[in-house]
N, C-alpha and C positions, 0 to 999 in steps of 0.2 A: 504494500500500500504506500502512497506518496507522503510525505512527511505533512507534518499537522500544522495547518493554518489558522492563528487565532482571530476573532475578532476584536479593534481597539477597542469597543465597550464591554469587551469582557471583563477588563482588568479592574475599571472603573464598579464594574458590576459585584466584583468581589470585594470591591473595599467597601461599598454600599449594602453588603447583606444584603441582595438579590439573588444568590446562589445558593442551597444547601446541597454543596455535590454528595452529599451523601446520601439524602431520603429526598431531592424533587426528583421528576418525572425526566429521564433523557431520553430524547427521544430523534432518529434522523430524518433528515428533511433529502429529497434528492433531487436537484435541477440540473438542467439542459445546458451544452454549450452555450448557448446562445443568452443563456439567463445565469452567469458565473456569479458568484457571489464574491465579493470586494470587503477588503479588510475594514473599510467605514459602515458596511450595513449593521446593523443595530438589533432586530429585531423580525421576527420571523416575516411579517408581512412584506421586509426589504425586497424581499424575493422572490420567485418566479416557481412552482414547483412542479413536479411531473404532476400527473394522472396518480393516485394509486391502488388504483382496480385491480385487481389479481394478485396481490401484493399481501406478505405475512406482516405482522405486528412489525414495531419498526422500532420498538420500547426498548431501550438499552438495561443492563442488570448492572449495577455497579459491586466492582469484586473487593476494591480497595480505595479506601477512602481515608487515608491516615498521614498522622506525621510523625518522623522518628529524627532526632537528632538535627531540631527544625528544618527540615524537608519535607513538605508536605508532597505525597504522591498520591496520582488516582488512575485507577485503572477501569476500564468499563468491560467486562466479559465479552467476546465475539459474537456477534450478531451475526447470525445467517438469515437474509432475507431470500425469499421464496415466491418463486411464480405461481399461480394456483387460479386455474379456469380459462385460462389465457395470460397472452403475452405481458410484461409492465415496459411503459413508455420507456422513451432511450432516455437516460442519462449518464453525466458525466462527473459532477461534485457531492459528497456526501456531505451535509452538515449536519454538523451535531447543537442541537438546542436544549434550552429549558422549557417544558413542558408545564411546568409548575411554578414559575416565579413570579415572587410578590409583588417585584416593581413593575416593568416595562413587560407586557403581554409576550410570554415565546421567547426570550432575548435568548442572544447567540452564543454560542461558544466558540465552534471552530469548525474546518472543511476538511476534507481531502481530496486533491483531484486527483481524478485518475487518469490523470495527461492526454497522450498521443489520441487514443482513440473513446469512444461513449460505446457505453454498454445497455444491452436491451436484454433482458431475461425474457426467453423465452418459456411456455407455459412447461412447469415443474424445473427449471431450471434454478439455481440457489447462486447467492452473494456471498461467501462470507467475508463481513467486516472484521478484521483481525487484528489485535493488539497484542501486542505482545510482552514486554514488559511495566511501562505505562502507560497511561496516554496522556501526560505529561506531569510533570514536576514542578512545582514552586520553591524556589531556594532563599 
């Protein structure tokens, strides 16, 4: 997977107590080349999203949510999304949102593109969204 894009109001959104990366809703968003998402968008509505018709749950599980030796790390478990009755629209950037935040409706967290080419799942065809050891660090 392509390394991780944050949003600038992210940062701000954690100093604000708009995030509980622990117990809100993470949830991804998936847009079209054509509709890229840019480090100034804010909020889910910034953005342009597929269709997600045939499409499984999109709910992230979060695996680790801690700080050791002030490091805060968080990890989110892999998400395998899934075609199911048919095809889901092409896209090409994963965004990952807050589904549950207090302040700003949906606010951002961060993307992945998956560069060169966009991807279309075809019916029962699967994604998995993979992380590996975090999906990012605060030091």
């Amino acid at each position: 997977m392509a390394a991780y894009n944050k949003f600038n109001a992210f940062v701000e959104n954690l100093a604000e107590k708009v995030h509980n990366l622990q117990s809100n809703a993470i949830t991804c968003a998936l847009t079209a080349t054509a509709n890229a998402p840019v480090a100034t968008n804010a909020v889910l509505t910034d953005l342009t999203q597929i269709s997600y018709t045939n499409l499984s749950s999109r709910v992230f599980t979060v695996t680790t949510s801690a700080q050791a030796s002030g490091t805060y790390t968080w990890l989110l478990a892999d998400l395998v999304l899934t075609a199911s009755g048919g095809a889901v629209a092409t896209f090409r950037y994963v965004v990952i949102y807050n589904d549950t935040t207090v302040g700003p409706t949906d606010a951002l967290i961060g993307w992945y593109d998956y560069g060169a080419g966009s991807l279309t799942l075809a019916d029962t065809e699967t994604l998995t969204i993979d992380f590996t050891t975090s999906t990012f660090t605060i030091v």
